[in-house]
C-alpha positions in Angstrom: 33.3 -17.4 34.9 33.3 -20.2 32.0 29.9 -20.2 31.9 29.8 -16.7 31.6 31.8 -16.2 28.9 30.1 -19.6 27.2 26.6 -17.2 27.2 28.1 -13.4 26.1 29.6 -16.0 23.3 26.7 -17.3 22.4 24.5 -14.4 22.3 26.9 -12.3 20.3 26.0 -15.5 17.5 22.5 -14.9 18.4 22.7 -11.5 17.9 22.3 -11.2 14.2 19.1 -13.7 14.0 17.4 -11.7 16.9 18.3 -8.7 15.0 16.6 -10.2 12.0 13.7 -11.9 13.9 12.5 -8.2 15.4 12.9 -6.5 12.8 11.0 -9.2 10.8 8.4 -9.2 13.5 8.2 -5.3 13.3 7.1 -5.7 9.8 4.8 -7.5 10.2 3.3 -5.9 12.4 3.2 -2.9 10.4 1.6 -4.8 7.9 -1.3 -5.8 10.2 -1.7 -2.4 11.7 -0.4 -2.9 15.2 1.8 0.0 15.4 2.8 -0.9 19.1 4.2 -4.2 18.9 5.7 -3.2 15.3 7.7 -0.1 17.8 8.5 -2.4 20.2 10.0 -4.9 18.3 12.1 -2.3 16.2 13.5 -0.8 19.2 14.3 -4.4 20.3 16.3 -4.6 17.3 17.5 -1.4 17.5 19.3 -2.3 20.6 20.9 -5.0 18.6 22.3 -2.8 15.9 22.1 0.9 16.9 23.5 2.4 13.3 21.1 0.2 11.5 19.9 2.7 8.5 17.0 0.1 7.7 15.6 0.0 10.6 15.4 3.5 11.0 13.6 3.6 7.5 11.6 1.4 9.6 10.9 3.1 12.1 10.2 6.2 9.7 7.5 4.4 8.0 5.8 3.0 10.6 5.4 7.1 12.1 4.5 8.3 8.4 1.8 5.7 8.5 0.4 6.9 12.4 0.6 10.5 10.3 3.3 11.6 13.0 5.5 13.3 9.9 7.7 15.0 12.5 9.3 11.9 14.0 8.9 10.0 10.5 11.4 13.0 9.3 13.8 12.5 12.2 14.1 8.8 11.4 14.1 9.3 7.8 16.8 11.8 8.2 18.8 9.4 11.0 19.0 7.0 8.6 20.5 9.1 5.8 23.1 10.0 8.0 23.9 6.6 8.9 23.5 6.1 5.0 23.3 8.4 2.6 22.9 6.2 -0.2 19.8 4.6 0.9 17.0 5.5 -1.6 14.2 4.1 0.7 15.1 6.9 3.0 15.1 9.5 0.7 12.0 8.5 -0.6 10.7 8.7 2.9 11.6 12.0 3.0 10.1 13.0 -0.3 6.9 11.3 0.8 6.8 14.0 4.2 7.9 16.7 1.3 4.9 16.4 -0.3 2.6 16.6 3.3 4.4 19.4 3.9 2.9 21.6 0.6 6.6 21.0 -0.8 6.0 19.6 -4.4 9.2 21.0 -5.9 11.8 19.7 -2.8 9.6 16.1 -2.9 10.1 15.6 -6.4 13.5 16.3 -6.6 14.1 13.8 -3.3 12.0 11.0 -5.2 14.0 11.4 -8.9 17.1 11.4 -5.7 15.8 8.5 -4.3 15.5 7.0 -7.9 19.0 8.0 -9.4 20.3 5.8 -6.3 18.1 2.7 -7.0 16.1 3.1 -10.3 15.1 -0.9 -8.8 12.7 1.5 -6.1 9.6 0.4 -7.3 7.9 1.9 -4.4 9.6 5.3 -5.4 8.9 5.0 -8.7 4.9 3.8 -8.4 5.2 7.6 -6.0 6.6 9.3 -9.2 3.9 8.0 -11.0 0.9 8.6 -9.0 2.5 12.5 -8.6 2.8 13.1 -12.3 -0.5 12.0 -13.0 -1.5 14.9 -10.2 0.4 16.8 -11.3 0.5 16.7 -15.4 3.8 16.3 -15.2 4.9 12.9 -16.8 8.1 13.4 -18.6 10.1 12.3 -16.0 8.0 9.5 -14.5 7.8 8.4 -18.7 11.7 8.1 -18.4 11.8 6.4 -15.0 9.3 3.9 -15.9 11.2 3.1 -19.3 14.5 2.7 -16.9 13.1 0.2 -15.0 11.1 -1.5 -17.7 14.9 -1.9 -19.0 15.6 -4.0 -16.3 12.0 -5.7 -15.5 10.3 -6.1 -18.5 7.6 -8.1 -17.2 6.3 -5.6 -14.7 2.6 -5.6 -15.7 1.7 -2.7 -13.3 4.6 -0.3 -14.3 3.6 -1.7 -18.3 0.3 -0.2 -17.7 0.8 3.0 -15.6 3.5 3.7 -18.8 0.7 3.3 -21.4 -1.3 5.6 -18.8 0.9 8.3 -19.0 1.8 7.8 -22.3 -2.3 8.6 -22.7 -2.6 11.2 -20.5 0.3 13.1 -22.0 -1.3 13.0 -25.6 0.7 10.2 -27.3 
């Protein structure tokens, strides 16, 4: 029985580095393109920590990237309820938005996504790319000048800026 309780004690310590170790690995794996072992270690993790909003984020991204929008939503969606402040999330959703034809609903869910972390630079380079699409650059001007507030030395954001600034006339 000692030993027992010696091991369910030591892999509830263990439990927050494997967390941190799959979800790593699933990263990476992202990164390299090999969606299978990326799923397999986030649902190893997932096992770990069930309400993790981040790894369903995770888990979004990796489905938005096989182009499998449907499930992408559901975890993008999952996560917001287990958090509703995460911005990463809602700019997951904005990004399936705007596959969906929705340019109205996806904007508003990336300025969303922004007004809970103006730090999202991924959210914000998405703001960006859209208004030059779109012509409209007011708001991706402001959100740009926000976070050159904070990051002044951001030469990509410094740049897209004095693109839009161009493209809007100035």
């Amino acid at each position: 029985i000692r030993a027992h309780v010696i091991s369910a004690k030591s892999r509830d310590a263990e439990s927050p580095r494997l967390f941190d170790l799959h979800k790593n690995l699933g990263n990476v794996f992202t990164r390299l393109g090999d969606y299978e072992s990326a799923e397999e270690n986030y649902h190893k993790a997932l096992t770990l920590r069930p309400q993790s909003d981040v790894l369903q984020v995770n888990l979004g991204s990796l489905h938005f990237q096989r182009q499998d929008f449907k499930l992408a939503m559901e975890f993008f969606k999952k996560a917001i309820e287990f958090n509703p402040y995460n911005d990463r999330a809602w700019c997951g959703v904005a990004l399936i938005a705007r596959e969906m034809k929705d340019e109205e609903w996806a904007r508003s869910l990336i300025l969303k996504s922004l007004d809970l972390n103006n730090h999202n630079l991924t959210a914000l380079q998405v703001l960006i790319n859209w208004a030059q699409t779109d012509c409209r650059w007011d708001e991706a001007i402001e959100r740009s000048q926000i976070y050159l507030n904070h990051d002044q030395n951001n030469g990509d954001i410094i740049y897209s800026l004095a693109g839009l600034y161009f493209q809007k006339g100035f």
